[in-house]
C-alpha positions, 0 to 999 in steps of 0.5 A: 358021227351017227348013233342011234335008231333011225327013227329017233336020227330023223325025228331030230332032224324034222325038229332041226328043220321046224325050227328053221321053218319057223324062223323063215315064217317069223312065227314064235309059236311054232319056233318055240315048241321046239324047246324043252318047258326048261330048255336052255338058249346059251349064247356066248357072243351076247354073253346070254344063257336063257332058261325057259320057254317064256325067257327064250321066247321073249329074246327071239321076238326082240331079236326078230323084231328087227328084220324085214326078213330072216333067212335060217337054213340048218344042216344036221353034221352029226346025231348021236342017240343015248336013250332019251338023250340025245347030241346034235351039231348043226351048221347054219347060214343066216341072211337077215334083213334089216328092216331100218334099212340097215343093210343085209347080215350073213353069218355062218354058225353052229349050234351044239344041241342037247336033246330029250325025248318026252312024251314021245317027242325029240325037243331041245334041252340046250341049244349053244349056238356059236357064230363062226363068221359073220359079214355085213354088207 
């Protein structure tokens, strides 16, 4: 489902986007602006909810460290707008290579997302991402 201005649907969907191009590039600072100063990174299959910028951070440049090469691609499934709040759903296929030579990863996932508006900005307050398959070959 999709609800609210188009403007606001497509800001979110630019930071959907951001934060997949960031994951290609390996590159934490442009992945970490996408998150709320108290953004929250819920993680059910490592059983981790972090809070806050540095917490998330420090957990994404653990888990980055141990691949030669992340693939993230992200497609919006639905967007709904409630003033300077927002849900989102995304689906996602990650290919991650090992860089201990470890072999390739394949997960299909999605992400339930909360959203605010602050400062003219659409950034994630919550991010639930739950892995729906996950192949190792």
């Amino acid at each position: 489902m999709y609800k609210g201005a188009v403007e606001d649907r497509l800001a979110i969907r630019e930071r959907i986007e951001s934060y997949s191009d960031a994951v290609f590039r390996h590159d934490a600072d442009a992945w970490i602006v996408n998150w709320a100063e108290d953004g929250v990174w819920h993680l059910p299959a490592l059983g981790l909810d972090l809070t806050g910028r540095p917490a998330i951070r420090a957990a994404w440049e653990q888990a980055m460290s141990a691949f030669a090469m992340a693939g993230f691609f992200a497609v919006p499934g639905a967007i709904e707008i409630n003033d300077d709040m927002a849900s989102a759903r995304s689906y996602t296929q990650e290919i991650l290579v090992a860089k201990d030579g470890g072999g390739v990863r394949k997960i299909v996932g999605a992400y339930d997302d909360t959203l605010v508006k602050r400062d003219g900005q659409w950034l994630f307050a919550r991010r639930a991402y739950n892995v729906l398959h996950d192949e190792q070959t």
